[in-house]
Every structure is written in structure tokens, then in C-alpha cells.
N, C-alpha and C positions, 0 to 999 in steps of 0.2 A: 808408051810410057804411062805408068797407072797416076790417075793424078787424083788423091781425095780430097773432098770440102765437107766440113759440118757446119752444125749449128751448135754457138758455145752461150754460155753461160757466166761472163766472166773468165777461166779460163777450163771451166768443169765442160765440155761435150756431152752430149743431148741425143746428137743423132749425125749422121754424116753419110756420104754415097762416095760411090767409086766413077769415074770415068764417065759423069753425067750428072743432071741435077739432084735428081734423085726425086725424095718427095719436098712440094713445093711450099716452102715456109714464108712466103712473101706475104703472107696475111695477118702478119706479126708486123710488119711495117707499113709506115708511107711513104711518101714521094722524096721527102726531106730525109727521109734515112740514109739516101747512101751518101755514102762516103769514102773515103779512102784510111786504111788501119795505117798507123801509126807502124815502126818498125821492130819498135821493141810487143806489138800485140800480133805480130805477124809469128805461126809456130817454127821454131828450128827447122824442121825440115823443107818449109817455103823456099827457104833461101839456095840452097845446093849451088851455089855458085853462080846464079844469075841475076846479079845486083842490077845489071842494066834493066831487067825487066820488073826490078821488086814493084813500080809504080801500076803497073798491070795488076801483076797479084795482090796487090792491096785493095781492089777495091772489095764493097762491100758494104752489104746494110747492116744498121748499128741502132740500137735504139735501147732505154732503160727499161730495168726488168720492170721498175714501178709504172711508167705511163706504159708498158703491156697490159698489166694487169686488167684494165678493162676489156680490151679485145680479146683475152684469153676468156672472159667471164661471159662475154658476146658469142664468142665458141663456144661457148657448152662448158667450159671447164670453169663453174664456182666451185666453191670451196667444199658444199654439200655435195657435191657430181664428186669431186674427186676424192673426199672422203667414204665416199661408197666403193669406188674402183680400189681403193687402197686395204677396206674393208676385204673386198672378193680375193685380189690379191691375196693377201694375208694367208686367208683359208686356206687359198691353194697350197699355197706354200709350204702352209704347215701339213695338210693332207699329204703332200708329197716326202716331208721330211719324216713323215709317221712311216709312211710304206716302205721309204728307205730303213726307216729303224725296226721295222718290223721284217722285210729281207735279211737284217744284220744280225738277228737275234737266229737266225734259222741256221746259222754259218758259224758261229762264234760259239763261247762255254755261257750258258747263260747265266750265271755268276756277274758275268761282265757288263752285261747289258745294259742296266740301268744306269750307267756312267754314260752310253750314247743315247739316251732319250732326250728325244729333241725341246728346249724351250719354246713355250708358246712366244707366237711375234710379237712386234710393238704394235701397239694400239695408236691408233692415227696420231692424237696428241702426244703420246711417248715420241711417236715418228717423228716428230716436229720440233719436240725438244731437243733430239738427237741434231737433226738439219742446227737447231740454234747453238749448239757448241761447236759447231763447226762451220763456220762461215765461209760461204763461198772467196772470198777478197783477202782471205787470209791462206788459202790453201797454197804449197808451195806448187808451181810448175815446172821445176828442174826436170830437165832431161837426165835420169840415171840408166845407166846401160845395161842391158841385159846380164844377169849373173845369179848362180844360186841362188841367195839369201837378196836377191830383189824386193821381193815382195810384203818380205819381214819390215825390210827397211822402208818403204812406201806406205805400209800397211800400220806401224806403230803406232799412232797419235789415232786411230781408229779403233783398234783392239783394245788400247786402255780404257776405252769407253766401253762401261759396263752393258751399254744395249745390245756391241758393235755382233753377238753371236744371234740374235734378234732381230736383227733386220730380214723383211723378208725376199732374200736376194740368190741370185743365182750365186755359187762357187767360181763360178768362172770369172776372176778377175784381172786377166792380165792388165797391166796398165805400166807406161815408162815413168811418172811423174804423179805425186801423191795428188795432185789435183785428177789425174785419169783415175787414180783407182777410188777415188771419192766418186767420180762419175759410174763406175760400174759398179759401185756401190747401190747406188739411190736409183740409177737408172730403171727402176721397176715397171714404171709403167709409159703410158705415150707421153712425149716429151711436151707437151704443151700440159701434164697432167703434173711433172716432177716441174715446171716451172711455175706453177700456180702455187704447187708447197713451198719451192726456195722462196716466194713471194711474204711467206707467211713469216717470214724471217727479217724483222727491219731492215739487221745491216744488211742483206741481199738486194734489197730495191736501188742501191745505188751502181747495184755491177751492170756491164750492160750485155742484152742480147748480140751475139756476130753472126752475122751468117756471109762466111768468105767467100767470095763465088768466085773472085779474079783469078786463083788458078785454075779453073775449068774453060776461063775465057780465054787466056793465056794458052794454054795446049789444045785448044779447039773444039774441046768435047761439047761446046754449050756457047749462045750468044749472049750478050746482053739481056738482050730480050727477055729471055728465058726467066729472069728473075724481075720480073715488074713485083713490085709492092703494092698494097692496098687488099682489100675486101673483096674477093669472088662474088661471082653473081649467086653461087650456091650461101654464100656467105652473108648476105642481104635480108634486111626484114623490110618489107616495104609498110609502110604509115597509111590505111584508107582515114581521110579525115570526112568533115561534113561541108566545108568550104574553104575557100582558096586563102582564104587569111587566116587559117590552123597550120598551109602546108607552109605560108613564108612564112610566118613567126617563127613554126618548128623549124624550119630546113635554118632561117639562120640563128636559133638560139643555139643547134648544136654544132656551128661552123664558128661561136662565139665563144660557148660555154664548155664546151667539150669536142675540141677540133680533133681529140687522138684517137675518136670513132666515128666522127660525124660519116666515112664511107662506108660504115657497115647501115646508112639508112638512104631509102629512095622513097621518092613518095610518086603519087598520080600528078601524072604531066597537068598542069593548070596553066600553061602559060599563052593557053584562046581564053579558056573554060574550064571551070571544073564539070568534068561529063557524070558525076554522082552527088552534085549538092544538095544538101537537107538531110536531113536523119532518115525521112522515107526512100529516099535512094538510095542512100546506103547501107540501109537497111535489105533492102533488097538487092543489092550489087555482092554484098555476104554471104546470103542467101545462095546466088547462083555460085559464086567462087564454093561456096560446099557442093553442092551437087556435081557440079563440074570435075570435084575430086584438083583444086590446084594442089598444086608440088611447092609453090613457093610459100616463102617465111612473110604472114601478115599478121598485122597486128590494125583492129576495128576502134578508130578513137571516138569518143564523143564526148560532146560537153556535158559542161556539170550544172545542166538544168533539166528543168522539167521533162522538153522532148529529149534531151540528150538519155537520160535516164528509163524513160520510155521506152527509145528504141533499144539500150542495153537489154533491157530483159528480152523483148521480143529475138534479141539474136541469141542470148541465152538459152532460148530452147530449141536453136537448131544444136544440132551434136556437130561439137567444131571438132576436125580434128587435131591434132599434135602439132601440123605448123601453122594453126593459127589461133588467135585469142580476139577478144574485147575487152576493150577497157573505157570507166569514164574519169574524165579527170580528175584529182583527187580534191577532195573535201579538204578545206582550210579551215583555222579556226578565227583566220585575219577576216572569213564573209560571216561570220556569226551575228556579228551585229553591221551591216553594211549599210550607208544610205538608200531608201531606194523611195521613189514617188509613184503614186498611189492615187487612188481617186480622195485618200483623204489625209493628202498633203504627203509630205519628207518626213521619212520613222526609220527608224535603224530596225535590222532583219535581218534574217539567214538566210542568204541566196543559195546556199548549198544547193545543189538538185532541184536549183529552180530559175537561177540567172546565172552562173558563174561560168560564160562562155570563157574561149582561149584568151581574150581579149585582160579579163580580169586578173590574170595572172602577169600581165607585163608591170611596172612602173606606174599609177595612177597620177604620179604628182606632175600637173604640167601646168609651164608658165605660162599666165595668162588667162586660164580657164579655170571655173568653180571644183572645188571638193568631185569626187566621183560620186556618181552613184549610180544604181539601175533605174530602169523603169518597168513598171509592171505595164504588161500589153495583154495581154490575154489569158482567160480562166482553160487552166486543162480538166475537163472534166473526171477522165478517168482516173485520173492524179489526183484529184481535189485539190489541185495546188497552180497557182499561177505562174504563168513562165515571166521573166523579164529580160532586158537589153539593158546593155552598158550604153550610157547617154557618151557621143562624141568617140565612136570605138575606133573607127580609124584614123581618129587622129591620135590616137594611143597607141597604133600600128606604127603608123608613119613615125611616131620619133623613136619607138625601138629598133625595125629595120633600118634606120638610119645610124644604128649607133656601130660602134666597131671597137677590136682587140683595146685600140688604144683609150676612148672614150672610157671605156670599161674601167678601166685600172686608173682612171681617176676618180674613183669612186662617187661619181653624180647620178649613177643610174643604178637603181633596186632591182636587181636581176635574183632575189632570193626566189620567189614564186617558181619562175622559171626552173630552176636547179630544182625545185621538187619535183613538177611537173616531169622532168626529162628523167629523173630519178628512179620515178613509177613507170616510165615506159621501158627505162630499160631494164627491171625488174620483170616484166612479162615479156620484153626478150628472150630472155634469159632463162626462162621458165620456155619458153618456145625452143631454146638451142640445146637448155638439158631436153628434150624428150626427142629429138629430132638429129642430132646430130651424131653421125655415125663414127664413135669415138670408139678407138682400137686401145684395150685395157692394156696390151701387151706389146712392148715394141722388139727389142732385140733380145 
């Protein structure tokens, strides 16, 4: 018996396989995703008369197109990534509707011709405006039956849209339900690329992703198994820091701050040792992972002082390749003027690129203890600048790892520093996943 499952969209499909999983979208969810569908999100054809098993065929990962949107941008697919494939697209499209109109002209009275010259496509944001007159959550899903004038009828509230001969899409629309032919409409390119566009669409952020897997479990083609959720290991950026109190701050600022990607990151096992602490080692731990030629997604952190800054350049002029980067942590304008002690007393200063380790970006205010500040400890010569140390750092550690979801949302703890911090890294993510990740322009 053929048994299909896709991947929807609210009720617009994306992608779908026959008689197997097909390809594997589990990297759109997590663990909390699955669920079981509801009976009125289960499609007409599910059901064929076996209501004893609808609880089988329900199950299924579910999750919103908005908390996707990061993971999708983790993949590779931001808005400029996809604005360029939409771009190539286009050309094609139109290249191929030329050669078509230019076969038609060779066949026909050429009087006539100029009536089939093809209009140029939409242009990304035309594209987008279009997507926004047409919202997903609104689109009807009725099943209509195969007939003549089907397509007229599924196809109306589209062709009155002046773009609707504009789009740059295949002909081939067959579809039962004006939500299908909206789908083979837009379908243009890979589906994690037409969901990063419906994204672009407010009301769209509240529909959710499906991905039905219970009929393939159901009729045997596939286990459970087969559909785990979460981030591939191909899918991972791994964090090299300078010391063990960068990788737990980070591992649980983004298990706090951003738990709907916190498993697209790993960092180096610390939990003897860190085996590459100080900017000289990992400096040199860089170094080899280039020559080495690694395959995986890294990203080189270091602090926002003196040696942090240091060793950035020095890695700077090895030639990284495409899956990896350096970064150091970003420049605040809150250490501009920052306490720090000095052979001649407490003065306010910009520790920028000279003291502003990980430590400085958590919450400074603690009970008990004096005002922050740094301390200057040694002249870098090369730098002509002096490094310093956060006075008391971990015990600025210790009360942020100890905080949690719930402490959070009673708003007692400054976690803004942080939110920038993880912002810039996954910004050179991203910039890692656009150049690296093997994105198919074209799906069906």
C-alpha cells in the first residue's frame, strides 16, 4: 500500500516521500516537538476508514514557523542566502520563458507574438509582498474533486493577483485544495528556503511546521527511530574558547537565553581540563585544525582584552577556511568608562580590548560585594596597552550558573550583555552555514 508523509506548513506542503522517510527534516525540531495532531490537522486521506489506528497516524513533530526561524538561519538559510537563490531562480526562469517564446515565434504568424512575451519576474520583495496577500492561515484546504475547470476554481483568488503570471514557477500545478496549489505555486526553491520567505510574513510566524511521520510508522515503511529531532552532527558549530569558565557561562547562557538552538552548539569537553587554555593555545590549537584541513563547523572565541585581541590577529593571518572563523567578543559602550584599579588608585576607562573578559558580560550587581571593577595587572608591550582582570570573577560565575528559566522571568538578573554576546556568535554562524552548507536551489 503506498503510504505518503510531508512536511507542512500550516496546511501549504513543502516537501513529502512515498513509502519511506524520505529526506530527513528532524533538524527543524526538538525533543519537545513531538506530539500527536489533533484530528481535524490530520489530511482527509489519513483517515480511509481506520479510526482505530488514527492515534498511530497522528503522531508527529510540530513546532512554530517563528521559533524555526533561528534554526533555519543556523542552516544557512538567512534572508540574504535566500534572497540570492531567489535571485538565480528568477533568471532561470525567465531565461527559459524567453527560449520558450522564442521556439513560439518560429511556429506561429509573427503578428502574434508579442501578445506571448514573457513578463520579467518578481523581484524578491515584489515576491514577498505577494506571499503577504496571501497568508498562509488563511488559505482554504478543501478537498475538491478532480474535474475540468478544477483548477480555475482553486486557482482564482491567485490570478486576480496582478503578480500571479510573475511568479517564477513551474506550470505544472496540479493541486486538490487551494492551499496545494498555493504550495506548487511558491514551491520554488528548497523548502527550508520558501520557509524562511513565509517567515517574512508576520501573520505566517504563528502557523506551525508538521512533519506527519505516524503513517509511515503505521504501515511499516519506517521506525520511530527514523525521525529523532534535534541538530546533526554535520549541523553543529563547535565554540574553541580560552578557558573553562567561557565554555559554562556560554553552554548555559544559550540553554537559558536561547534554548530553541542551544543543540546546534558543542564546545571542548572541560569537564578534567580544559586541554587548550590561554589565548597561546589556542592559538595554536587553530593553527593546527587549519593545516589539518578539519571538515567541521568552528568558530575561534576570545576575550575582549588585550591578549584576547592579540591572539585574534595572529589567527587572522592564518587563511581560515569557509567552516571556520574568529571572533572576539564584542565591544560595549557600558566598559567605556568602567572602574578599574591602577597603580594610581580607582579611575573610570575603557576596558574594551584590554580587560573585558567573559566574566564582564554577566550581571555585576552582587549582594554583598563592592561596585565592579577591573584590575590592571600587566603592561603588553606589543599592544602598548595594559591587560586587566575582573576583581571577584567567579563569584560573578557562580551566581549566573546558578540562575535558571524561572529566576530569569523574574526579572532580578541583567542577562542583556549576554543576549549580545550570543547574538555576535551566531551572526558568524551564520556566516559559517551561508558558505558551507550544501543548499539544493532547486527541490521538485
Amino acid at each position: 500500500m503506498r503510504t505518503v508523509m510531508d512536511l507542512k506548513v500550516g496546511t501549504v506542503a513543502l516537501d513529502w516521500s512515498r513509502n519511506g522517510r524520505g529526506y530527513d527534516h528532524g533538524v527543524l525540531f526538538q525533543g519537545g516537538d513531538r506530539t500527536r495532531l489533533r484530528p481535524d490537522q490530520i489530511s482527509y486521506n489519513d483517515y480511509e476508514g481506520n479510526d482505530t489506528k488514527i492515534d498511530q497516524r497522528a503522531k508527529a513533530l510540530v513546532r512554530s514557523l517563528r521559533s524555526t526561524v533561528p534554526r533555519l538561519e543556523l542552516l544557512g538559510y538567512t534572508v540574504d542566502t535566500v534572497r540570492r537563490q531567489y535571485d538565480d531562480c528568477a533568471d532561470e526562469w525567465f531565461k527559459w520563458k524567453m527560449e520558450q517564446f522564442e521556439w513560439l515565434t518560429k511556429q506561429i504568424i509573427r503578428d502574434n507574438a508579442p501578445s506571448l512575451l514573457p513578463r520579467r519576474p518578481l523581484q524578491f520583495f515584489e515576491f514577498i509582498e505577494f506571499l503577504t496577500r496571501h497568508p498562509i492561515l488563511a488559505l482554504d484546504n478543501t478537498f475538491v474533486p478532480p474535474r475540468v475547470d478544477d483548477e480555475e476554481q482553486l486557482s482564482r483568488r491567485f490570478q486576480l493577483d496582478p503578480a500571479f503570471d510573475r511568479i517564477p514557477s513551474s506550470d505544472d500545478r496540479l493541486a486538490h485544495s487551494e492551499a496545494s496549489y498555493f504550495s506548487a505555486l511558491v514551491r520554488i526553491l528548497h523548502p527550508y528556503a520558501v520557509l524562511r520567505m513565509l517567515a517574512l510574513v508576520e501573520s505566517n510566524l504563528a502557523a506551525d511546521i508538521i512533519w506527519n511521520y505516524g503513517p509511515m510508522i503505521e504501515n511499516g515503511w519506517a521506525d520511530e527511530s527514523d525521525f529523532e529531532p534535534g541538530a546533526r552532527r554535520e549541523h553543529t558549530f563547535l565554540i574553541a574558547t580560552e578557558g573553562s569558565s567561557d565554555v559554562h557561562i556560554l553552554n548555559h547562557a544559550l540553554s537559558l537565553l536561547t534554548p530553541e538552538v542551544h543543540d546546534f552548539f558543542r564546545f571542548i569537553d572541560v569537564s578534567q581540563r580544559h586541554p587548550f587554555s590561554g589565548t597561546g593555545s589556542l592559538v595554536k590549537f587553530a593553527e593546527g585544525l587549519v593545516k589539518i584541513d578539519l571538515q567541521n563547523k568552528l568558530l575561534v572565541l576570545f576575550d575582549n582584552d588585550a591578549e584576547g585581541w592579540g591572539a585574534f590577529g595572529e589567527v587572522q593571518r592564518y587563511k581560515l577556511p569557509p567552516n571556520m572563523r574568529a571572533m572576539v567578543l564584542p565591544e560595549l559602550d557600558e566598559f567605556r568608562e568602567f572602574p578599574a584599579l591602577g597603580p594610581q588608585g580607582i579611575m573610570d576607562g575603557d576596558i574594551n580590548r584590554r580587560a573585558a573578559a567573559i566574566e564582564c558580560y554577566l550581571d555585576l550587581r552582587l549582594k554583598g560585594k563592592p561596585d565592579a571593577r577591573v584590575i590592571w595587572t600587566n603592561y603588553k608591550k606589543e599592544r602598548e596597552v595594559y591587560q586587566g582582570s575582573l576583581e571577584y570573577k567567579d563569584t560573578y560565575t557562580q551566581e549566573f550558573l546558578g540562575q535558571t528559566q524561572q529566576t530569569l522571568l523574574k526579572g532580578n538578573y541583567d542577562a542583556t550583555k549576554l543576549h549580545v554576546v550570543l547574538n555576535h556568535i551566531f551572526r558568524e554562524c551564520q556566516l559559517i552555514a551561508e558558505t558551507t552548507a550544501p543548499i539544493e536551489q532547486y527541490w521538485h
